[in-house]
PDB file of N, H, CA, C and O in Angstrom:
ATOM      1  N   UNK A   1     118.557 140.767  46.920  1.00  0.00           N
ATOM      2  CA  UNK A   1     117.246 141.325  46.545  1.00  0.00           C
ATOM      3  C   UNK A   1     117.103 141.360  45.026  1.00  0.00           C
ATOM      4  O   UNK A   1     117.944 141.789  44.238  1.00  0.00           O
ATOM      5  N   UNK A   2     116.129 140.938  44.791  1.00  0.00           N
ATOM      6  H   UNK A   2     115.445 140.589  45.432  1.00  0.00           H
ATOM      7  CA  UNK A   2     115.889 140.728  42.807  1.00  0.00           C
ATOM      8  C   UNK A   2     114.851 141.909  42.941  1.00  0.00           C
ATOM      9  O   UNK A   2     113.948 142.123  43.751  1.00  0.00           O
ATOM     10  N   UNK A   3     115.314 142.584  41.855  1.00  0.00           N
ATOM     11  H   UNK A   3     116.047 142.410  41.197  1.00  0.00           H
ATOM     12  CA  UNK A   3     114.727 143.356  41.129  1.00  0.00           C
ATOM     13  C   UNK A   3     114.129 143.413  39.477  1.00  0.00           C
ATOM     14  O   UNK A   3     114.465 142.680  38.546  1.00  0.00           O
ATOM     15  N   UNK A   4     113.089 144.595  39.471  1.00  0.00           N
ATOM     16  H   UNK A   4     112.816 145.191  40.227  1.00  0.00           H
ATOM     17  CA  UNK A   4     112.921 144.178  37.620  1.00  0.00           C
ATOM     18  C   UNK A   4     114.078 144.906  36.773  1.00  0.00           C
ATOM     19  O   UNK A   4     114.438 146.004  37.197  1.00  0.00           O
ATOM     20  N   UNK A   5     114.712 144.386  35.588  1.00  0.00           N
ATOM     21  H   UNK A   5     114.420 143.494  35.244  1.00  0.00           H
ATOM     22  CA  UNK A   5     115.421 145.079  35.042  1.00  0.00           C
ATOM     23  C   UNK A   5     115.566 146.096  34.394  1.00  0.00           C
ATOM     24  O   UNK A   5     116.546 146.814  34.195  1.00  0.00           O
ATOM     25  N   UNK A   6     113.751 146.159  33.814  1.00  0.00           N
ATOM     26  H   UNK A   6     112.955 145.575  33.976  1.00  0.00           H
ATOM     27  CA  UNK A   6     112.837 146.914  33.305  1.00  0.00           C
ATOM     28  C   UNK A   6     113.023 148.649  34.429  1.00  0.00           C
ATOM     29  O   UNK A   6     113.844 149.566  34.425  1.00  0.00           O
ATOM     30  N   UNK A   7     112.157 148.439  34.989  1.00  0.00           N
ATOM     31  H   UNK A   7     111.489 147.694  34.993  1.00  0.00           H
ATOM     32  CA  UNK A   7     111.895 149.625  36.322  1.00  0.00           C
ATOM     33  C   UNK A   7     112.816 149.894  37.563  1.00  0.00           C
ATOM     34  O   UNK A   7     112.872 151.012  38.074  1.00  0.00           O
ATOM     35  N   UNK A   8     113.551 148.801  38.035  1.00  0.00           N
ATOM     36  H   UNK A   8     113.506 147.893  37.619  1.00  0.00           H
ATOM     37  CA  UNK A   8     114.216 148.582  38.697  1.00  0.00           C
ATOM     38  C   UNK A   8     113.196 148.474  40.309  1.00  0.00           C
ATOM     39  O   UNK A   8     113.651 148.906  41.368  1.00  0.00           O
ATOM     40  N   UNK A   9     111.960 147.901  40.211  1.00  0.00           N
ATOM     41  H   UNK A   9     111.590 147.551  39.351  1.00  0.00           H
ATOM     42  CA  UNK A   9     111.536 147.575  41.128  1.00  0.00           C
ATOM     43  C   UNK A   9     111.716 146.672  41.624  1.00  0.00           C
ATOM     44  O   UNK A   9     112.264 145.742  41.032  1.00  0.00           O
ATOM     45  N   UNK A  10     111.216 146.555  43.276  1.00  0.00           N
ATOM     46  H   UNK A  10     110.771 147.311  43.757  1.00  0.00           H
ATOM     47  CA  UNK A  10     111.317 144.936  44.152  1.00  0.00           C
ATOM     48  C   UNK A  10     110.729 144.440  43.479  1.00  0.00           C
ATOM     49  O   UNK A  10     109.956 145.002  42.703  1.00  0.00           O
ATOM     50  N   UNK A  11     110.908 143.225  43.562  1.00  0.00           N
ATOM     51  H   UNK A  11     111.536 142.768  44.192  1.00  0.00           H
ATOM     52  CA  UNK A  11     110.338 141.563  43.016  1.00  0.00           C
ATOM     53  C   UNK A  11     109.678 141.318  44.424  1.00  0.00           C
ATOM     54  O   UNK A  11     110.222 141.543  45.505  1.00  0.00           O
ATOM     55  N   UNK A  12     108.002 140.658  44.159  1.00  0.00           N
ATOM     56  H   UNK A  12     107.560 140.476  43.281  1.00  0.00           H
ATOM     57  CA  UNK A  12     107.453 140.217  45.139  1.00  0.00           C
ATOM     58  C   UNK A  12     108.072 139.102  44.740  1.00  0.00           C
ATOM     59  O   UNK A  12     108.343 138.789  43.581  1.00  0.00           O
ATOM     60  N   UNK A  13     108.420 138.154  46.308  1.00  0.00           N
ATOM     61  H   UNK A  13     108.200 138.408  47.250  1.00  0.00           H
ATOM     62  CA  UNK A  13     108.497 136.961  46.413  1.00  0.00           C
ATOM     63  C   UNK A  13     108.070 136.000  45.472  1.00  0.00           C
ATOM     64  O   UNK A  13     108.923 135.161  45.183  1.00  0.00           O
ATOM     65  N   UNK A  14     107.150 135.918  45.009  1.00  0.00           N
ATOM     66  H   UNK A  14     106.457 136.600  45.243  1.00  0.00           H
ATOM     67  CA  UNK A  14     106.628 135.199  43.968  1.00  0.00           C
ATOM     68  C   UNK A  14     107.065 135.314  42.284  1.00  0.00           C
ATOM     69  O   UNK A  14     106.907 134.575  41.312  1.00  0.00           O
ATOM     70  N   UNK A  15     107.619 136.490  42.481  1.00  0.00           N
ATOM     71  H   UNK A  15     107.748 137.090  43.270  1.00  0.00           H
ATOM     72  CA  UNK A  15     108.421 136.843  41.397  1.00  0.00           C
ATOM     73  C   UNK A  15     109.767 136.630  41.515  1.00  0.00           C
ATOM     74  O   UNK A  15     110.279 137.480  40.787  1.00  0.00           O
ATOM     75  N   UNK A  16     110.602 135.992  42.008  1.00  0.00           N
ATOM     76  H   UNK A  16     110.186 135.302  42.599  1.00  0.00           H
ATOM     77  CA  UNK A  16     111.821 136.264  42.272  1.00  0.00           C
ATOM     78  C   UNK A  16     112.791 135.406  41.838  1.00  0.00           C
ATOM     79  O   UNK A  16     113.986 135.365  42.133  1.00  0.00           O
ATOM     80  N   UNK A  17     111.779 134.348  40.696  1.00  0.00           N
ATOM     81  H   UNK A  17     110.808 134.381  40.457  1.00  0.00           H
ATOM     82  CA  UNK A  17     113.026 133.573  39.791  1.00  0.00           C
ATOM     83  C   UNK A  17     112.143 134.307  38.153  1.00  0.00           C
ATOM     84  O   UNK A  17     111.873 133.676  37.131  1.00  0.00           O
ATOM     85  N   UNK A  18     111.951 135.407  38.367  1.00  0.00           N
ATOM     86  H   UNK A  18     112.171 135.920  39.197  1.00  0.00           H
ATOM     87  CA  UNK A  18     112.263 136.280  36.948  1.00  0.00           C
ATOM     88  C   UNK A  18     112.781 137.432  37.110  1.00  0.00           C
ATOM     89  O   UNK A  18     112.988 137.884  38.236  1.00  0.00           O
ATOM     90  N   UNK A  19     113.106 138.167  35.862  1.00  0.00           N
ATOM     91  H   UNK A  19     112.937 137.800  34.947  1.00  0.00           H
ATOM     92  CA  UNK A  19     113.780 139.318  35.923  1.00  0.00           C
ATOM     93  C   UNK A  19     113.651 140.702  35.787  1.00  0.00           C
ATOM     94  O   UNK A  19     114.435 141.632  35.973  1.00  0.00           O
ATOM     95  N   UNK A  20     111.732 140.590  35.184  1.00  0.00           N
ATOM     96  H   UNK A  20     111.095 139.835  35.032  1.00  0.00           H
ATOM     97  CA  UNK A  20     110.734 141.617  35.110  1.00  0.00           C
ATOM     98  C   UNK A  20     109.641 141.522  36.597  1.00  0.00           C
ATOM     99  O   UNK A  20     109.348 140.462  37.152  1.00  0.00           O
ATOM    100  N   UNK A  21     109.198 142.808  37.000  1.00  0.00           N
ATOM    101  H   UNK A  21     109.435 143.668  36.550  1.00  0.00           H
ATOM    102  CA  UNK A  21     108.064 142.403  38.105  1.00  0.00           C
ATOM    103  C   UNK A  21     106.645 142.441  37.084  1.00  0.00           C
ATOM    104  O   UNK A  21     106.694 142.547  35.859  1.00  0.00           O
ATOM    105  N   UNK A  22     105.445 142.335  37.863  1.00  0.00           N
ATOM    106  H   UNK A  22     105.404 142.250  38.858  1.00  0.00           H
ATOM    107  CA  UNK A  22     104.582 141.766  36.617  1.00  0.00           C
ATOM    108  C   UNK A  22     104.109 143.007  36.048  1.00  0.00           C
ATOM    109  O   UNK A  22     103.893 142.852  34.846  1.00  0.00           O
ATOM    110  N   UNK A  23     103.879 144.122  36.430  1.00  0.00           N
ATOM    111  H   UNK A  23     104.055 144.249  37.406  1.00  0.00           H
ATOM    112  CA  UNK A  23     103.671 145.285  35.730  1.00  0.00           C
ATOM    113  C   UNK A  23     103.917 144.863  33.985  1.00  0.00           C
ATOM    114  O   UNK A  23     103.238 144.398  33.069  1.00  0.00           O
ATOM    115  N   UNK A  24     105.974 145.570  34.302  1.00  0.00           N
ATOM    116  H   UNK A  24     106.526 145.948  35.046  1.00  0.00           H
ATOM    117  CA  UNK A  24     106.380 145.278  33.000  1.00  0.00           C
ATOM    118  C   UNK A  24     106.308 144.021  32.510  1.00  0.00           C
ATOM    119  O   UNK A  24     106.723 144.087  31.353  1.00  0.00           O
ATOM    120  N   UNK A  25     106.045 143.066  32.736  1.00  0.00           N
ATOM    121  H   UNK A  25     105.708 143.013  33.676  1.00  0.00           H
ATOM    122  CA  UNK A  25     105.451 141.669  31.804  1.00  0.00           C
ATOM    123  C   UNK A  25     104.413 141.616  31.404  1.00  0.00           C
ATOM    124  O   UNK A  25     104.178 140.677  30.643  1.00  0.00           O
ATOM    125  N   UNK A  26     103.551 142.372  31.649  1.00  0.00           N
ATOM    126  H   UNK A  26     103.743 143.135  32.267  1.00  0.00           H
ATOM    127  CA  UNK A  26     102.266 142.690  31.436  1.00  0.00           C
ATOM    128  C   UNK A  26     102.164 143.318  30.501  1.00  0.00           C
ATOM    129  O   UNK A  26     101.247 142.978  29.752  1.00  0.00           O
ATOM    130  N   UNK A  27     102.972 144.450  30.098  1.00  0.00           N
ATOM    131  H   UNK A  27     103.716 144.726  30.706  1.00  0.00           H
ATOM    132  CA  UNK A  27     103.102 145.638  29.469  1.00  0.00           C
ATOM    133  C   UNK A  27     103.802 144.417  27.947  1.00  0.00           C
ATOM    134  O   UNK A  27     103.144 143.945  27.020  1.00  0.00           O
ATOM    135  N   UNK A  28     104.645 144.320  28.114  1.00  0.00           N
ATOM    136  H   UNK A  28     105.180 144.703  28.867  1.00  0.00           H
ATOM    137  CA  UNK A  28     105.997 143.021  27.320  1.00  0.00           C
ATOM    138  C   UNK A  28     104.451 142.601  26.608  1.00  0.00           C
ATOM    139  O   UNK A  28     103.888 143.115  25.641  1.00  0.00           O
ATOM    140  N   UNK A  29     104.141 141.781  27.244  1.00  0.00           N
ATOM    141  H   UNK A  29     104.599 141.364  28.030  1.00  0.00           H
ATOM    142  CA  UNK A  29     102.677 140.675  26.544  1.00  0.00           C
ATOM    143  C   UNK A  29     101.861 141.174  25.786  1.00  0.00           C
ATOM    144  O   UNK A  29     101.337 140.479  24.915  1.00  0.00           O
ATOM    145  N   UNK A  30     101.457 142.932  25.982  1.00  0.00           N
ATOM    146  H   UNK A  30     101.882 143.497  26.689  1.00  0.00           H
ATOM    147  CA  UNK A  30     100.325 143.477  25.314  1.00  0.00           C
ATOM    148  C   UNK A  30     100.942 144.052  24.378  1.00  0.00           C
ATOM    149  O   UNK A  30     100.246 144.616  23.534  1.00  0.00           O
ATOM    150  N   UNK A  31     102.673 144.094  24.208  1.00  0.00           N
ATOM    151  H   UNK A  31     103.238 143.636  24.893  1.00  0.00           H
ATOM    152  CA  UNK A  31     102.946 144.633  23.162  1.00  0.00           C
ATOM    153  C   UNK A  31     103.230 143.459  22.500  1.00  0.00           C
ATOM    154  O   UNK A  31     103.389 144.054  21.434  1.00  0.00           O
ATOM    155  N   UNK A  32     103.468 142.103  22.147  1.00  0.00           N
ATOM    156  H   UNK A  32     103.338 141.619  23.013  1.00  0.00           H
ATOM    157  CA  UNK A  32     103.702 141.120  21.333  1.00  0.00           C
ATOM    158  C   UNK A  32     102.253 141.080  20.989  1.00  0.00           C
ATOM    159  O   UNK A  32     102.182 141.207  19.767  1.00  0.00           O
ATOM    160  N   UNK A  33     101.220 140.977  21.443  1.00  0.00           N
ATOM    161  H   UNK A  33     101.278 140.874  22.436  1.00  0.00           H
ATOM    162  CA  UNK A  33     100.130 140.902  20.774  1.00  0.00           C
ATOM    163  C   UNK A  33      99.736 141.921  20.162  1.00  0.00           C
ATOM    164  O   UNK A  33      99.114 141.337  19.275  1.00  0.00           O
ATOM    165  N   UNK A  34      99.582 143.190  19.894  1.00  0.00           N
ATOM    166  H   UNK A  34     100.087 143.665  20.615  1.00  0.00           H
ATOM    167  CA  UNK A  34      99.297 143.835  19.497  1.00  0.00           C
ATOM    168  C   UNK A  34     100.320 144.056  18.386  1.00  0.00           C
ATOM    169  O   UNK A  34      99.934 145.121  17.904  1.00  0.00           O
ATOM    170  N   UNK A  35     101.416 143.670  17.683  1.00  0.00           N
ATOM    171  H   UNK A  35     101.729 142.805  18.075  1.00  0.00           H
ATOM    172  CA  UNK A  35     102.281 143.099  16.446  1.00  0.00           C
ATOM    173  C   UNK A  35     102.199 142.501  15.910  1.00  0.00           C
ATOM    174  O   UNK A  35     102.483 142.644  14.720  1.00  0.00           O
ATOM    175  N   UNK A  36     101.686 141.244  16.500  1.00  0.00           N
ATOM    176  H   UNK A  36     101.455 141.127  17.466  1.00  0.00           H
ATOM    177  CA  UNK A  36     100.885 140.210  15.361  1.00  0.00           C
ATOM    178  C   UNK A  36     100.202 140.661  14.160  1.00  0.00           C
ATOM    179  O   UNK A  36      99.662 139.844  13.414  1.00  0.00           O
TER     180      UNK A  36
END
C-alpha cells in the first residue's frame, strides 16, 4: 500500500507511482509559486 510521505495518507490508485497524494502536491506547487 503507497502512501503520502507528507500526511501519511492512502494513495488513490492513480497516484501510486508518487510519493505525495494530491492534496499535499497541491499545497508543494502553491508554495513554489508563491517564492518566486
Amino acid at each position: 500500500m503507497d502512501i503520502c510521505i507528507k500526511c501519511g495518507e492512502e494513495l488513490a490508485i492513480m497516484e501510486r507511482n508518487r510519493v505525495e497524494c494530491w492534496e499535499c502536491r497541491d499545497s508543494t506547487i502553491e508554495a513554489y509559486a508563491e517564492s518566486d
